[in-house]
N, C-alpha and C positions, 0 to 999 in steps of 0.2 A: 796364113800358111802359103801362101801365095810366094810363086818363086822370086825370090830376090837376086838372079844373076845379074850383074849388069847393076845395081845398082849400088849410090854408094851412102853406106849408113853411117850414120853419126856416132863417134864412139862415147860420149858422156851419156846420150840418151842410153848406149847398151849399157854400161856401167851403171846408170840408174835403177835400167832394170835389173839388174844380177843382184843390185842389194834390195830393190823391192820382194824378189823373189826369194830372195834368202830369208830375209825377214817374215815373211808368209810361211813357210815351209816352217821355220823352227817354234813359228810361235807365242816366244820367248824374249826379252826386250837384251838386247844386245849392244856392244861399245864398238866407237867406232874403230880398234885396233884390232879386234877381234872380225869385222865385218870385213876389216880390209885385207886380212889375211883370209878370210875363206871366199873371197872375192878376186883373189890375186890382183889388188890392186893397192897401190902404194896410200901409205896412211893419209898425208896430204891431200890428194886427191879423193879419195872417199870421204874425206872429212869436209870437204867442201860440197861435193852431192849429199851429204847426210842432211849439212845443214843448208842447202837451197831447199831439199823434201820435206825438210823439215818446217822452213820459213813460208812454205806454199800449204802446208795443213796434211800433206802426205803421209808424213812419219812424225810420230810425237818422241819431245827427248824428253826425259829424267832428268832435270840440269842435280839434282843432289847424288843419282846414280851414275850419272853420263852414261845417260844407255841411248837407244833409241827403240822403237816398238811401230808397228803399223798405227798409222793413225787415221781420223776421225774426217778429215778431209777427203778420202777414197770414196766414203758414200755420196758424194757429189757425183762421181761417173757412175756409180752402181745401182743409185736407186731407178733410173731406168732402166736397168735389167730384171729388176725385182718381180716376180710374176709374172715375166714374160714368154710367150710361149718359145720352149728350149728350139724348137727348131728356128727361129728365127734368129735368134742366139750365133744357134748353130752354119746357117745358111753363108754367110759370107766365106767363112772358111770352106765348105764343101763345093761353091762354088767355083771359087779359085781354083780347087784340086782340078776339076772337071774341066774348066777351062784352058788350064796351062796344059793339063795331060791328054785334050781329046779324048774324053770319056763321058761316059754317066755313072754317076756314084748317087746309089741306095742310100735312103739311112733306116733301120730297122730299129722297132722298140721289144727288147726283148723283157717276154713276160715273165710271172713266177711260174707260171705252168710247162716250161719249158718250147714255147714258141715263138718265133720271131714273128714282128707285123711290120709291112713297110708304109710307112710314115709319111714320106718324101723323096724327091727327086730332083739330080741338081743335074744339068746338062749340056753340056759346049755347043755351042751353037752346030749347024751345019754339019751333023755328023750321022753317019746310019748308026743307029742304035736298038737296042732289044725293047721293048715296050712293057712293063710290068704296072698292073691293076694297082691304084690304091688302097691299102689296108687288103694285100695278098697275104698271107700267111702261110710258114713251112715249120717245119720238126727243127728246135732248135740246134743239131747237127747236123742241119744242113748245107752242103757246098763251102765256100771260103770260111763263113762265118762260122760253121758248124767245128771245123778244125781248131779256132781260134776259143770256141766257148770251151769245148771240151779243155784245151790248153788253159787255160785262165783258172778252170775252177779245180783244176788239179786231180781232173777225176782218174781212175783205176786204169788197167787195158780190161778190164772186165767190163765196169761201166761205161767206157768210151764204148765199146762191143755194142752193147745193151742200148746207146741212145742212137748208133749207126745203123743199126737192124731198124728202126722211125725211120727212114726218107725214105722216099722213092726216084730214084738215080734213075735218070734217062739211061749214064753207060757209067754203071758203076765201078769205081776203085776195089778193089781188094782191100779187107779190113787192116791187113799188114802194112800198104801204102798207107791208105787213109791214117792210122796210128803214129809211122814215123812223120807223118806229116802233123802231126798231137804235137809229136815230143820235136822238131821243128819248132814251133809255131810259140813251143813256151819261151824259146831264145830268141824270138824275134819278134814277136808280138803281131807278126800278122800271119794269115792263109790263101792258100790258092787252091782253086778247081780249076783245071782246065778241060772244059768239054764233058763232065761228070755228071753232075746234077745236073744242068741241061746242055744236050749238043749243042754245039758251034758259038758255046757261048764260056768267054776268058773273066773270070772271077777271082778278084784280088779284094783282102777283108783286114779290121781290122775290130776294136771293138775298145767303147770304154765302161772303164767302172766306177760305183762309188764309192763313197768314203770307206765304205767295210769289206768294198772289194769284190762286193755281186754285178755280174755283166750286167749294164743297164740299157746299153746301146749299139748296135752292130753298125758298121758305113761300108759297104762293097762298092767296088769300082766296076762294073760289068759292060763289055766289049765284045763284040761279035770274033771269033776266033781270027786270029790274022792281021787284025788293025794294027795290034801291038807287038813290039820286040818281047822277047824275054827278059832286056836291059831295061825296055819302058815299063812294062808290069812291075819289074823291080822298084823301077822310081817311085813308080802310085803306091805301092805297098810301104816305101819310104814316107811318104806325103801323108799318109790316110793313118800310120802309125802315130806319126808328129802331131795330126789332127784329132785323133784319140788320149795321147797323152796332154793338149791344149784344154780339151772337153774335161777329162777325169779332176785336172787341177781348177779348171773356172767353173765349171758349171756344179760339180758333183763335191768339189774344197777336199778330193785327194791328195795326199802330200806328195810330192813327186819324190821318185825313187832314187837314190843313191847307188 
């Protein structure tokens, strides 16, 4: 997740990926005319990455179907992730964010009981920052994230109500803000507090789910008020979205969204 300005990427390696990914997503063992059209890429040339993915153990073909399908070769990079603990998993991405953006970003485990726990912390070097306990714990409607679960899980304006009356707000929002910041937060996939849940303190969130679509994991970016523009808050909520929908499809095997 790491900013790639400035740099210059290989376009076969992206066309690789787009029909790895495709092929993930639907499941389903697929030809390569059909991949090359939901690919936007010309048959020739998808036909040529099918069969190098293929000749490396990546993708298995059907030669009597001419399909192709995920293939058997992938557990070669994946069984060392096999049981590994997620945030480790997770850490190179949050770093980066934290890095590029001059921040520190949370990552919270959100439970069945409806509370967040913080887990971990990823940090840019040389920066003032807020200091949080590990395995701190808040009302899962609390602050960025709090905006972003309520959003996710489709709740009521009655039960958003209901789970906003749990926190205890340094300088609380009004339920009316807090709410249109709900219905925000379901078209963008992230949240903010500014200065809310606690003074002097700029919180941008975002969260991901698993495969059935229960929040499993909150990542807040939190910044002493004033460090950041409104355009750079923007950015991180951009980055920490990308890095939730990264998490939901690797870690959690979410389909990604259309």
């Amino acid at each position: 997740m790491a900013d790639d300005t400035g740099v210059k990427l290989v376009p076969a390696v992206q066309n690789a990926m787009s029909i790895m990914r495709l092929l993930a997503a639907q499941g389903r063992p697929m030809g390569a005319t059909q991949i090359a059209r939901e690919t936007d890429l010309n048959v020739s040339s998808a036909f040529n990455i099918l069969r190098t993915l293929s000749h490396e153990g990546l993708l298995s073909f059907d030669p009597e179907a001419k399909t192709y399908r995920m293939g058997m070769g992938l557990m070669e990079f994946a069984v060392p992730l096999l049981g590994a603990n997620p945030a480790d998993v997770i850490r190179p991405s949050l770093t980066a964010i934290a890095q590029d953006h001059q921040t520190m970003i949370a990552l919270w485990q959100i439970t069945p009981t409806e509370r967040i726990v913080l887990t971990d912390r990823f940090t840019a070097p040389n920066i003032l920052h807020a200091v949080l306990a590990q395995n701190s714990r808040l009302p899962v409607f609390s602050g960025a994230i709090g905006r972003c679960y309520a959003a996710t899980k489709g709740l009521t304006e009655a039960q958003t109500r209901k789970g906003f009356d749990t926190v205890r707000w340094q300088d609380a929002p009004s339920f009316e803000s807090y709410w249109a910041d709900v219905l925000e937060a379901r078209e963008t996939g992230t949240g903010f507090d500014r200065s809310q849940l606690f003074r002097g303190l700029d919180i941008v969130a975002s969260l991901a789910r698993d495969a059935e679509g229960v929040p499993r994991l909150g990542m807040s970016s939190i910044t002493i008020a004033g460090q950041q523009t409104d355009e750079s808050l923007g950015a991180i909520a951009t980055a920490l979205a990308g890095a939730a929908a990264q998490i939901e499809r690797c870690l959690f095997g979410r389909p990604a969204e259309t």
